[in-house]
C-alpha positions in Angstrom: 9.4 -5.1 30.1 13.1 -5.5 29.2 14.9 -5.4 26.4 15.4 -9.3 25.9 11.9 -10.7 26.3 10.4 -7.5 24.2 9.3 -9.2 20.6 11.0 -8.2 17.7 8.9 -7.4 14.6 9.8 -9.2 10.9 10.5 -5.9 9.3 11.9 -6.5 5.4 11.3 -10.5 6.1 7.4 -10.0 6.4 6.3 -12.2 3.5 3.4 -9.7 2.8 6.5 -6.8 2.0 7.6 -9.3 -0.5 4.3 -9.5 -2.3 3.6 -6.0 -1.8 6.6 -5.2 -3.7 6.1 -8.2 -6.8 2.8 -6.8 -7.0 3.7 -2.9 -7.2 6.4 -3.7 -9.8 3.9 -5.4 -11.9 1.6 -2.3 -11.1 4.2 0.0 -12.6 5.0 -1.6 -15.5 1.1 -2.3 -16.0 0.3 1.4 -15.9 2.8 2.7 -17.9 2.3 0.6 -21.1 -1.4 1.6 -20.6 -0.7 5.0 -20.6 2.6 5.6 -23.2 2.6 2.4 -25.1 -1.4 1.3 -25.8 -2.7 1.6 -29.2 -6.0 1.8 -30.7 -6.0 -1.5 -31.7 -5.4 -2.9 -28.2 -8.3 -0.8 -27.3 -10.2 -2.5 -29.7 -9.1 -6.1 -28.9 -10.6 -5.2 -24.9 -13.8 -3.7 -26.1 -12.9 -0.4 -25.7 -11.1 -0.3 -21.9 -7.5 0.0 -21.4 -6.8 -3.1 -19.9 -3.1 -2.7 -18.8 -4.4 0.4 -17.3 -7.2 0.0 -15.2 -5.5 -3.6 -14.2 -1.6 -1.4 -13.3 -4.1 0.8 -11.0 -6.1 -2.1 -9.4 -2.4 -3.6 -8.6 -1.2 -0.3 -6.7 -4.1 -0.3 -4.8 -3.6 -3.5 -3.4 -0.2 -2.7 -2.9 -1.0 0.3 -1.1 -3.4 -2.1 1.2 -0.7 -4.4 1.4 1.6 -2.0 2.6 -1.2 -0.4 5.1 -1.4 -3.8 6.7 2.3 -4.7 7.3 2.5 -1.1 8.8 -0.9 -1.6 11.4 -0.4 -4.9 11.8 3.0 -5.7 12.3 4.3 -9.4 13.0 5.8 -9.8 15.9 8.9 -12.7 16.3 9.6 -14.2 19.8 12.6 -13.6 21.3 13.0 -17.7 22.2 11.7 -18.0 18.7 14.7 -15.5 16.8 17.5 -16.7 19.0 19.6 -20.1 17.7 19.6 -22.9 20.0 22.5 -23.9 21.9 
């Protein structure tokens, strides 16, 4: 196979890279205000469960699986498909 009609993968364009990364941010910010910035009276408003916890870790995990999948699974571009017409 040469080097031209080898497909190229999407890399940093993957769309699921893009979620993966909205999602961890969100994750982040989640888990730290559950862990530095939650008071006893949030607690009490979610009947007794850190919320922004427990919903920061749910959102690194399926970033994690996000992440897994874009690195088993990688898309694969065309080269007819990546190349401008002329």
């Amino acid at each position: 196979m040469t080097e031209s009609s080898r497909p190229r993968k999407a890399g940093a364009f993957d769309i699921r890279l893009i979620i993966a990364l909205l999602l961890g941010v969100y994750g982040v910010v989640l888990t730290v205000m559950g862990l530095a910035f939650t008071s006893d009276a949030d607690r009490e408003k979610a009947a007794g469960v850190n919320i922004n916890l427990w919903a920061g870790i749910g959102l690194l995990v399926v970033t994690a699986m996000f992440v897994l999948w874009t690195v088993l699974r990688p898309l694969a571009v065309p080269q007819a498909a990546a190349e401008p017409a002329e």
